[in-house]
Structure formats: structure tokens, C-alpha cells
N, C-alpha and C positions, 0 to 999 in steps of 0.2 A: 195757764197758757199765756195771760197777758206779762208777766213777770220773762216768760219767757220767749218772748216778741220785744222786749226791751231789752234784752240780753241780748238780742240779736246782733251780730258784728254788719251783717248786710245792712240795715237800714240805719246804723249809727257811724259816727264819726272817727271810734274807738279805731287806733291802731297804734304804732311806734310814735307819733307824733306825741310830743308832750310829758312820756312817762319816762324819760330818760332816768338812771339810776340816778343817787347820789356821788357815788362814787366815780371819780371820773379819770379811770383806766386808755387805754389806749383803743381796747374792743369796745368800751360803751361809748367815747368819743366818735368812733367810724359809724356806729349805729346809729348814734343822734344825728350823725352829718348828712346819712343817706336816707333818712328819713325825714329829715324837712326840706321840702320841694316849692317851696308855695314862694311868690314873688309878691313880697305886700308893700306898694306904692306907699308913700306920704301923701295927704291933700295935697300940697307945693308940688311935689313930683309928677302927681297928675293934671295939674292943673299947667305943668310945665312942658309935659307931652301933647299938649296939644298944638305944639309949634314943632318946626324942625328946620334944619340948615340954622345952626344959631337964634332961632326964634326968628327967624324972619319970615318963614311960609306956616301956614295953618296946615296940619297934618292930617294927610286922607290916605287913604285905605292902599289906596293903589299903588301909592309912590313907595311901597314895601317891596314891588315887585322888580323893579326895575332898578334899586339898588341892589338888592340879595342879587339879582344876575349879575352884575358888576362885580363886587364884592367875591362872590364864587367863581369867576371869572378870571380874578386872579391868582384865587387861591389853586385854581384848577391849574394855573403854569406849572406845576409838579409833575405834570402828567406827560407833559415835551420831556424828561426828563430822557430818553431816548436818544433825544439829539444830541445829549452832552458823553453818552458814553465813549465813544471811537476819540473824540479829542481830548477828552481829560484821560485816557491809558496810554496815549500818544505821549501828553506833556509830562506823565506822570513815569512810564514806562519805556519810552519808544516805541510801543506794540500798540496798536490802536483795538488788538484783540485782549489784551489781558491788563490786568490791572487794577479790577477789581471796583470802578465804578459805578456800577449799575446796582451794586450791595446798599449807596446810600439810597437810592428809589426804596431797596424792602425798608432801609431802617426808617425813612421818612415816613410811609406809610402804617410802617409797624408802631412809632410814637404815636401817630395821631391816633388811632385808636383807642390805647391805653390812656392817653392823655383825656379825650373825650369821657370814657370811664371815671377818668379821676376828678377832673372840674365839672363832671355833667348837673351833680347838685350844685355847687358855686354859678354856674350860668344859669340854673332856672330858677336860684333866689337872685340873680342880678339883674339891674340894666341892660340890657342890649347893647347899648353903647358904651357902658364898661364892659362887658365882657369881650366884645368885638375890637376897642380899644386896645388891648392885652393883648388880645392875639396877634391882633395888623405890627403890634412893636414887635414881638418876640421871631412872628416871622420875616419881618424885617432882620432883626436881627442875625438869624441865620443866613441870610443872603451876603451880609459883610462877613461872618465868619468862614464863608465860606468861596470868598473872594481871595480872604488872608492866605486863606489853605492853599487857594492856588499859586498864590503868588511866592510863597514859601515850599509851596509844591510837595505838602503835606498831608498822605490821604485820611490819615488817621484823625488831623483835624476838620478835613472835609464833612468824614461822617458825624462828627461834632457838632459841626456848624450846621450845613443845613440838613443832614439827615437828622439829630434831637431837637438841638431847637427850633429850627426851621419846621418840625413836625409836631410839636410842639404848639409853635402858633399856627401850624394848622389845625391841629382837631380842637384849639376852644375856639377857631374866627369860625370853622364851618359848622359845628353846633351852633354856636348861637344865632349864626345868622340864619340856617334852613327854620332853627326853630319859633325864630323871632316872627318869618313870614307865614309859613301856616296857620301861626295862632289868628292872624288877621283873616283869615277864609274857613271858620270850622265847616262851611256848607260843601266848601272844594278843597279839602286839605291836601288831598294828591293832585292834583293842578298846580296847587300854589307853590308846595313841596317841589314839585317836577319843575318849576319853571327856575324856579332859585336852583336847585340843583344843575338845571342846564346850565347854568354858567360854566359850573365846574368842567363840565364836558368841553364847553366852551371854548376854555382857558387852554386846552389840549390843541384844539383846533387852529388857535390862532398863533399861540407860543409856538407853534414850532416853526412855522415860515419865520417866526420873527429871531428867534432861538438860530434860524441857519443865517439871516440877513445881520446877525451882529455877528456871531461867528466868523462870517468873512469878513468884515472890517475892522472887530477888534481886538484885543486880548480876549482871553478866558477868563482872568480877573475882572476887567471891566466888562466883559459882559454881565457879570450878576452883579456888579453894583447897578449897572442901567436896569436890569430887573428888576430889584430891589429898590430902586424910585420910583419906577414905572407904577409898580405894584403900591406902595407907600401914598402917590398920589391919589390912585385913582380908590382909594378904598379908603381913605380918611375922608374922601369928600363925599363918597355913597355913604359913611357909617353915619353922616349926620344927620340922616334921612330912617335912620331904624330908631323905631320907637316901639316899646309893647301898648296893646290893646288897651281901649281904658276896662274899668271894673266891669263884670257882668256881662264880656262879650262873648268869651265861651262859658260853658258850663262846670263849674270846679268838678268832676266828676262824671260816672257815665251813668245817664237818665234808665233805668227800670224798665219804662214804659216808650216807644216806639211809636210814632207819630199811624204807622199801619198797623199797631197794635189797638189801637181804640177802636170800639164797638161806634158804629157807622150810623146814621139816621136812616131807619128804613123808610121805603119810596113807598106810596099809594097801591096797594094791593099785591105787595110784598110777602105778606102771610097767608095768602090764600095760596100763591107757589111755592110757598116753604113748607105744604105740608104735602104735596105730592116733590118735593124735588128728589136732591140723591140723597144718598147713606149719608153723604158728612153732613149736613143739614140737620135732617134727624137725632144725628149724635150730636150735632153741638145744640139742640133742643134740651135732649137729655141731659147734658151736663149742669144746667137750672141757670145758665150764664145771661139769657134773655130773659130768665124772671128776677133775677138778682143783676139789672146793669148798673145799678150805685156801686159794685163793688169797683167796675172797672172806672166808672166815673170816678173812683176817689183815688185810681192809680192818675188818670187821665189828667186832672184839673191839679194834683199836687204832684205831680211829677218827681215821684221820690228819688233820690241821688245813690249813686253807689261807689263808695267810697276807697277807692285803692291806694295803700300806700308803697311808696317805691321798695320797702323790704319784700313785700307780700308781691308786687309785680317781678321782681326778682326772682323770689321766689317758686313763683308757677310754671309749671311743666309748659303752656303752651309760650311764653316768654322764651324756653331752651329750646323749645321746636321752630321758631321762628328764628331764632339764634345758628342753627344748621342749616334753615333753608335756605336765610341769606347768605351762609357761609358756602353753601353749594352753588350758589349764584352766580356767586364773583370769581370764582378761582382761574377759573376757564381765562377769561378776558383780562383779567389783573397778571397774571404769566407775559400771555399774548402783547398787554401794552407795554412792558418792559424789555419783550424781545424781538417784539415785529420787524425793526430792521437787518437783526440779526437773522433770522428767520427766513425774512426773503432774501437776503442775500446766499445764505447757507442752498437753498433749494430752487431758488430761481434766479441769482442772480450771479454775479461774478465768481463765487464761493461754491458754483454748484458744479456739479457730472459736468456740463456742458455749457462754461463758463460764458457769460453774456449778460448785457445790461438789461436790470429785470424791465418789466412792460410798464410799471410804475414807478417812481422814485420812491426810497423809504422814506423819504418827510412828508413826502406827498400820501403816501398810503396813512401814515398816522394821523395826519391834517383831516382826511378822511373820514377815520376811522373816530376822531375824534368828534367829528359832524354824526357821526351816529348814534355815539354816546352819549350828545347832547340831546337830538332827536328822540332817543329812548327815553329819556328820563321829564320830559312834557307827552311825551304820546300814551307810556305808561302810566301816569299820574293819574293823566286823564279819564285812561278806562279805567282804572283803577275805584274812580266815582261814578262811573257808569256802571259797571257790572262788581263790584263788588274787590276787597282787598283779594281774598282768597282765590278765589279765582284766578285774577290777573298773575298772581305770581304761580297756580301749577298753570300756566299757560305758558309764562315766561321758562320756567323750568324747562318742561317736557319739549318744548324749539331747541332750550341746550342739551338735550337729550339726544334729538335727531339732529343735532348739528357734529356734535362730538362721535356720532356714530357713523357720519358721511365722510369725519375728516380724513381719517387713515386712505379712505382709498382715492381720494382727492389729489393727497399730497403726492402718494404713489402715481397717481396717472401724470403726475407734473403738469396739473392744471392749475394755472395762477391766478388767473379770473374766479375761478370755481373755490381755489382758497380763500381769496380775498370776500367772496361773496358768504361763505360761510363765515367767516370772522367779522364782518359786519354785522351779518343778523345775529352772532351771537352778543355783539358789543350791544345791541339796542335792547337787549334782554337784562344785559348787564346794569347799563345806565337807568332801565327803568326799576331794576332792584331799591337802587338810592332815592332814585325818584319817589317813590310810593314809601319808603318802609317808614320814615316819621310818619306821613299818614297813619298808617298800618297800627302804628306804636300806640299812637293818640285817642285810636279807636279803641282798642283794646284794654288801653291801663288807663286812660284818662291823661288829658292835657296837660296837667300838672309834672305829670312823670318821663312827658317828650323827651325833655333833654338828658333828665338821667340815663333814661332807657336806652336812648338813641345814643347816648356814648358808649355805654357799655357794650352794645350790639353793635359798632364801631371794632370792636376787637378784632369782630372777624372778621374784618378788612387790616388788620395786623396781624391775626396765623393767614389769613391767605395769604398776603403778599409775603410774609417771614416765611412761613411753611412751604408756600407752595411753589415760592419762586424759588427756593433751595432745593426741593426737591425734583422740582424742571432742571435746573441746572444740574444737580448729583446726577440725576439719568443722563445728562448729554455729556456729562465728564468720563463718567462713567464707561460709555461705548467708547470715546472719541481713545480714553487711554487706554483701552483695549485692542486698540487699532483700527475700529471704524473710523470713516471719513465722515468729516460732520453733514457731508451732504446726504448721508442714509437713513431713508425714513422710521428704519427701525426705534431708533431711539426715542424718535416722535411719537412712534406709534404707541408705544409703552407710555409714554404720558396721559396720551389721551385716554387711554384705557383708565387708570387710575383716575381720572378727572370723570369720565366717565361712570364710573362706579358710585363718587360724590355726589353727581349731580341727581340719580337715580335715589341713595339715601335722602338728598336732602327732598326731593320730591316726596317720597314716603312719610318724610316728618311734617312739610305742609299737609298732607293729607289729614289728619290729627289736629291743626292747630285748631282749638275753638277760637273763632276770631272774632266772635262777638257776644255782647253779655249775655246774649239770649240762647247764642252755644255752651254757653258755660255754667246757665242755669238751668238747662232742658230738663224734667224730670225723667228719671232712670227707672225703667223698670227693676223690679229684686233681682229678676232673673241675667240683666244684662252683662254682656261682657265686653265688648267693645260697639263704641258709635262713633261716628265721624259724618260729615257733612263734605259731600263729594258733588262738586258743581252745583251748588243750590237744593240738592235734597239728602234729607238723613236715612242714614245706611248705619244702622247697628244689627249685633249678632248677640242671641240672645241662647243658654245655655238651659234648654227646660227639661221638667218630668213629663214623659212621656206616658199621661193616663190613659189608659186604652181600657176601658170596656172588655168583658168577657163573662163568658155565663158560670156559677160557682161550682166549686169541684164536685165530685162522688161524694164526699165525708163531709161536706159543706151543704147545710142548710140555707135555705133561698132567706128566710131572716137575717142568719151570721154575713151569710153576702151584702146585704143593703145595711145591713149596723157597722161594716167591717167587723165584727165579729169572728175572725176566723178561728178552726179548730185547728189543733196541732198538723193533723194531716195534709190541710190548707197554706201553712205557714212561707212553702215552696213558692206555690204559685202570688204572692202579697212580695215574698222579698223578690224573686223576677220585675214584680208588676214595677215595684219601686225603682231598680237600677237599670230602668230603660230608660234613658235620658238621650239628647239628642241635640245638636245644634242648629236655629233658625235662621236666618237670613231676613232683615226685612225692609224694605226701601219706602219711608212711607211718602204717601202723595201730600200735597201740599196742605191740601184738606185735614189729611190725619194729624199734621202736624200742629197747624190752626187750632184742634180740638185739643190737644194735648196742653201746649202752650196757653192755653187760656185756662183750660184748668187749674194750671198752677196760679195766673194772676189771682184766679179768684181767691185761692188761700194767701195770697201774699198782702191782698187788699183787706181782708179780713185781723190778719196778723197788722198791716199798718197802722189802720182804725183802733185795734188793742191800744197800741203803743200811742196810741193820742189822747187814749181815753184815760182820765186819771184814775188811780185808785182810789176803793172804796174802803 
């Protein structure tokens, strides 16, 4: 048993880290690369973070927050990207309807993603301020590339410019810097998360009045060079300001043992009501866990680690389930902020049945809309630390569930307020998706793995917007060259449906996610067949033999009945008794779970204490 308490892969270190082959192929180079995660400082480098702005301020905690908002802030001017469509198919086209602009917003979106994926190990072995450095140039960069585009009036360069590179240095600036700030809050990681991510929301809000007041005064090329200073200033002077955590500030890893998992001091006359209380009480008597509390004291006082590494977070099923939730999350609102002006204009505005200036302006409505997706992504965060990751997000879902299910007959009744007000609350659903999921990530695989995880899971904010904004667009192409008029809600309504459907899957797959290590080591009965954890209590379905009792046949002797013993005559009634099987339901209360869950620490405290004890 002790040999095999050492072998354990949960209490030891043992994973891809370290055993890289000899051989060094193309496939064992990408495995060695995705499995080292760890950011291991020099004495000088720590000793050198402890200043910031050029070593001229002492470095505290707080000032992480209010540059990631900055920072994000700017990064978020991608999100005005709305404002540029009508005039660059103007300059490009003469048509301010065609032209094919709004394709760089997917491909923008659609790189950072993948790019996130690909540097996500590179930014959690680097600096912060190398990694954040690289990006703030390369998205630079795409801003002049994409000034030349204009200026030569080349769309194919455009999406060059700033739809790759430009996307490009977004998905390493925004990794590294949501990631950089969380690590400084393990006790409020969706707060901290949320707060940096509003910037991005932010950057929407603000870029776009600003995005129409250079507009009118001056080219289209020099507007993204002013962008592109703008942006270059104000994030070379916040990145001086990010620094990582010194040593020992989070956990390498996610602890065992639960601070509301440790056995409690009982109170003065505690044992005298513990032996009249209820059934759980009783059974956790029974379990010998109060006559054996060393066991949990040696979970308690050495706080054993458990050790994930990014192949094995990759790896695991609720990593894909969390992978479709968010991908269900955003699709809705990632469509809608690409084509909100188009939208209102098509059905309520000059473009509609009943041609008129709509009741809001579209810069105004995305300025908006933009306030709510920054809103989302701090309000989310925050519950997110109060009631728990899993929750907040089927909470977030199942609002785009009833929001998607209202819009069809919204749009039909040509209520534009009643539009609008649905596409806000779904935007703050949205926003809080971003908001929470590095939290989410952190919890689940350990800190270590944030920024891989968090890029790769960045994808699916590149099939949404790739996917789903071509496939909004196929349906409205679709009708219009059919000979609908784009003002007909049918076309829309067909989207929603289909997004609809999404968001109802991805709902089902948070359902399943175990989102914490205590989900993910629950012991399983033999008989089980599915468990999940639905609003804070566990719900599994359990597949049993159905033994029922009955008195022994004619040619059945009362002995052959209680030996099982039966006679050939008997054999009838034994193979019935066996294939009556049946399936349970069972939702345990908190209590049951309590007893369950600590049965297990005790064997795991047991198993620890092996593993410490040397051999004889």
C-alpha cells in the first residue's frame, strides 16, 4: 500500500515536466514547450520588482489594477471597429454597404485567439513586461499597416495589417496583462480579472465617440496613425507599472484540503447534542472521523498540493466543457457588436419598412452597449467570488437563453427600446464571461496554467467571431439574394434560432463542468452513472440491482433460499430476481455530502502519512 501511495500521480510532482525525450522531433519539442509553465524569477529580478515606473516607485499591489484597466482599454479600441465599416467601403468601394470591411473585425478577433494559444506558454514563463512589451509593438504595428492600406487603398493589405498583426498584438498584450493582475488577488481573482477586463469593454465605449470625432476632421489614414500613438502612449506608460507577484504569493498548485474542510473545535457541550441530533451527525460518528481527527489534522497543517500540468489541463473533459460554455456565451454579442449599426439601421432606421431616423444614433447605441460590457465584466467577477464560478456562468447563460428567446418577437413588433434593452442585458452576460473565465481557469488547473489555458480557450472567441459572424452574414446574404428586403425579420429570426440552440448546448455542458478539485475527486459509487453539481448540490444517477425479497418457490427449500442454493426448478425465479435493475435519482443534502467527502480525506490522510513514512 505504501509503495503504492508513492506512485501516486495526485500527491507527487510527476507529470510532462522534466521527461522530455531525447530525441528532439517537432512533436516532442511542442510537448516540452506546453508543458513548462512555471515563471522562475532570478534573485536580481526579484529584488528588481520591487520598484516600478523605472524603479522610481516601490511596487504595491493595487497599482496592477489601474494599469491592466488602461492597458485593456486600449486594447479594447478594436471593439469601435463598427465605426470604421461604412467609411472604409466608401473609400474602398464607393458603396458604404459593400466592401468587405467588417471581415478585418472577424480576422482581428479570429488571430488573437489563436495567437493567445500559441504564446500562452511563452507569457507564463515571461515577464510581464516583456510579454506586454511585444504586444503594445506589434499592435502598434498593425495600426501603421493599416494606415498604408488606406492610403494605397488596399483591402487585402488592410486585413494584413491590422486584422493579423494588429491581432496578433492583441492576444499576447491581453493575456498577459488580465493574467499578470489576478495573480496579485488569489483571494478575489474574479474581481481583479473583471476589473482589468473592463477596460476592454471600456476601450469600446470610448473609441467610438472618439473613432467618429477624428473621422470628421481627418483622413482615414491618419486616423489610425492618431490611434496608434494614442494607444502606444498610453500603454507603454501603464506597462511600467506591471510587475508579477514576488515568490510564495499564490499557491503553485490547487491545495487538497479547504480551509471549510478542516474538522472545527467543538464548543462546550457539543457532545451531549450530538448524540440526540440528526441522521448526518450520527453517520459522520459512524464514519470513526471524530475518533481519528489526526488524520485530518495532517491534511489540515501540511496542506498537500495537487499538481496539474498544462498537457493533463488540456487534456480533461471539464477543460472542453468549459471550452463550449464560453464558446456559447459569446457568440450572441460578438455577431451583435459587429453589426449593431447595421442592424439598427436595417429595422429601425433609414434602411427600414418605414424609413426614419432611428431613436438612438448607432455610435451612440455601441458607446452604450459598450458601458455594459464593461459593467458586465466587474459585476460578474465579482459574484463570481461570492456565489461561486459555476453558478455565475449557468446564471449568465440561461439570461442569454430568455433573451434569445424574446428577440424574434421584439424585433417583429419593431420595438427598438425593447431591442435595445435585450442586447444590453445580453452584452453584460457577455462581458462577464471574460470577466470571470481566467478566474474560472485558475481555480480549476492551478495558476500556473492561467495563461496557457486562457489562450487556448481564447479560440473560442476566434470560431465565434470567424464562425459565427460568417454565418450571421451567409443567412442575411442569403435571404437578401433571394429577394428579401434586408429589413425582414425573417432572416434574423433564423439566426437567433441557431444561436439559440448554442447557447442551450453550452448551458448543458456547464452543467458537468466539475469546477472544483473537490468535484473532481468526489468518490463515485460502483453503481454510478452520471453526477453533476447543479446550483450547489450533487445530483447523480445511479444504475442498481433491484434485490427485492420474496418467499422460495414450490421445489425450493427454505434452506436453498437463504444459502442461495437454488434447485433447477428455481433457476427462473434467481435469473428474474437478477435482471430487475433500475435507475435512481438522488440529490444529496449538504450533510450527506459532508459525510461522503470526508470519508474520502480520511483515506487520502492515511495514504499521505504512508508516503512520508520511509521504508522499512
Amino acid at each position: 500500500m505504501r509503495q503504492a501511495a508513492q506512485d501516486s500521480m495526485l500527491f507527487s510532482r510527476i507529470s510532462l515536466q522534466g521527461n522530455a525525450p531525447t530525441a528532439r522531433g517537432f512533436k516532442d519539442m511542442l510537448l516540452e514547450y506546453y508543458s513548462h509553465t512555471e515563471y522562475r524569477p532570478s534573485r536580481a529580478q526579484i529584488e528588481k520588482d520591487r520598484f516600478v515606473f523605472f524603479g522610481l516607485l516601490p511596487c504595491r499591489q493595487w497599482m496592477t489594477i489601474p494599469a491592466g484597466i488602461l492597458i485593456q482599454f486600449c486594447y479594447g479600441s478594436v471593439y469601435a471597429w463598427s465605426i470604421f465599416n461604412a467609411p472604409i467601403n466608401k473609400l474602398l468601394t464607393n458603396n458604404s454597404d459593400q466592401g468587405g470591411a467588417e471581415i478585418t473585425f472577424y480576422i482581428a478577433l479570429g488571430v488573437l485567439g489563436f495567437t493567445g494559444a500559441l504564446f500562452g506558454p511563452w507569457i507564463e514563463c515571461s515577464h510581464p513586461q516583456k510579454s506586454g512589451m511585444v504586444g503594445l509593438v506589434i499592435f502598434f504595428s498593425g495600426h501603421l499597416t493599416a494606415a498604408l492600406a488606406l492610403q494605397v487603398r488596399m483591402i487585402s493589405l488592410l486585413y494584413f495589417g491590422y486584422g493579423f498583426v494588429a491581432g496578433v498584438g492583441l492576444g499576447i498584450g491581453y493575456v498577459s496583462t488580465i493574467d499578470a493582475v489576478s495573480k496579485w488577488w488569489p483571494k478575489a481573482r474574479g474581481t481583479a480579472a473583471g476589473c482589468a477586463v473592463m477596460g476592454f469593454g471600456g476601450g469600446s465605449l470610448a473609441f467610438s465617440a472618439i473613432n467618429e470625432e477624428l473621422l470628421e476632421n481627418v483622413s482615414l489614414p491618419v486616423t489610425f496613425l492618431v490611434l496608434g500613438s494614442i494607444n502606444l502612449i498610453i500603454m507603454f506608460t501603464c506597462i511600467q507599472f506591471i510587475c508579477p507577484p514576488p515568490p510564495g504569493h499564490n499557491l503553485d498548485g490547487i491545495p487538497m484540503v479547504d480551509e471549510a474542510d478542516l474538522p472545527q473545535p467543538k464548543r462546550p457541550g457539543a457532545g451531549a447534542g450530538a448524540g440526540s441530533g440528526s441522521k448526518g451527525g450520527s453517520e459522520l460518528a459512524s464514519t470513526g472521523i471524530d475518533k481519528n481527527p489526526r488524520y485530518l489534522a495532517i491534511l489540515g497543517s501540511e496542506r498537500p498540493i495537487i499538481y496539474i500540468s498544462l498537457a493533463e489541463a488540456l487534456r480533461s473533459r471539464d477543460f472542453w466543457l468549459l471550452y463550449m460554455s464560453f464558446l456559447a456565451n459569446i457568440v450572441f454579442c460578438l455577431v451583435i457588436l459587429s453589426n449593431l449599426p447595421k442592424i439598427i439601421n436595417r429595422l429601425f432606421g433609414m434602411g427600414s419598412r418605414d424609413p426614419q431616423e432611428p431613436p438612438l444614433p448607432a455610435y451612440l447605441a455601441v458607446s452604450i452597449e459598450g458601458g455594459f460590457n464593461m459593467a458586465g465584466r466587474v459585476l460578474v467577477g465579482l459574484l463570481s467570488d461570492i456565489v461561486g464560478r459555476k453558478t455565475t456562468f449557468l446564471v449568465i447563460l440561461l439570461t442569454q437563453v430568455g433573451v434569445l428567446v424574446c428577440m424574434p418577437f421584439v424585433i417583429q413588433a419593431e420595438n427598438f427600446w425593447g431591442f435595445m434593452t435585450l442586447v444590453w442585458t445580453a452584452t453584460v452576460c457577455y462581458g462577464g464571461g471574460f470577466g470571470m473565465i481566467p478566474a474560472f481557469i485558475a481555480d480549476m488547473f492551478g495558476i500556473n496554467n492561467t495563461s496557457s489555458c486562457h489562450g487556448v480557450i481564447l479560440t473560442a472567441w476566434s470560431l465565434a467571431s470567424i464562425c459565427g459572424g460568417l454565418a450571421f452574414t451567409g443567412v442575411i446574404n442569403h435571404y437578401i439574394d433571394n429577394g428579401s428586403m434586408p429589413y425582414e425579420t425573417k432572416m434574423y429570426t433564423v439566426n437567433f434560432v441557431w444561436m439559440l440552440i448554442l447557447v442551450i448546448v453550452g448551458f448543458v455542458c456547464c452543467l458537468f463542468i466539475r469546477s472544483s478539485i473537490r468535484d473532481r475527486l468526489f468518490p463515485a459509487p460502483p453503481d454510478q452513472v452520471l453526477r453533476m453539481r447543479v446550483f450547489g448540490r450533487v445530483f447523480r444517477v445511479l444504475y442498481s440491482v433491484w434485490h427485492e425479497s420474496a418467499p422460495p418457490q414450490q421445489n425450493s427449500s427454505a434452506s436453498d433460499y437463504a444459502t442461495g442454493c437454488y434447485t433447477d426448478n428455481s433457476a427462473n425465479f434467481l435469473q428474474s430476481r437478477v435482471r430487475r435493475r433500475h435507475l435512481r435519482c438522488e440529490l444529496l443534502t449538504k450533510e450527506q455530502e459532508q459525510v461522503e467527502w470526508e470519508e474520502y480525506l480520511v483515506l487520502r490522510a492515511v495514504q499521505h502519512r504512508l508516503m512520508k513514512e520511509p521504508d522499512v
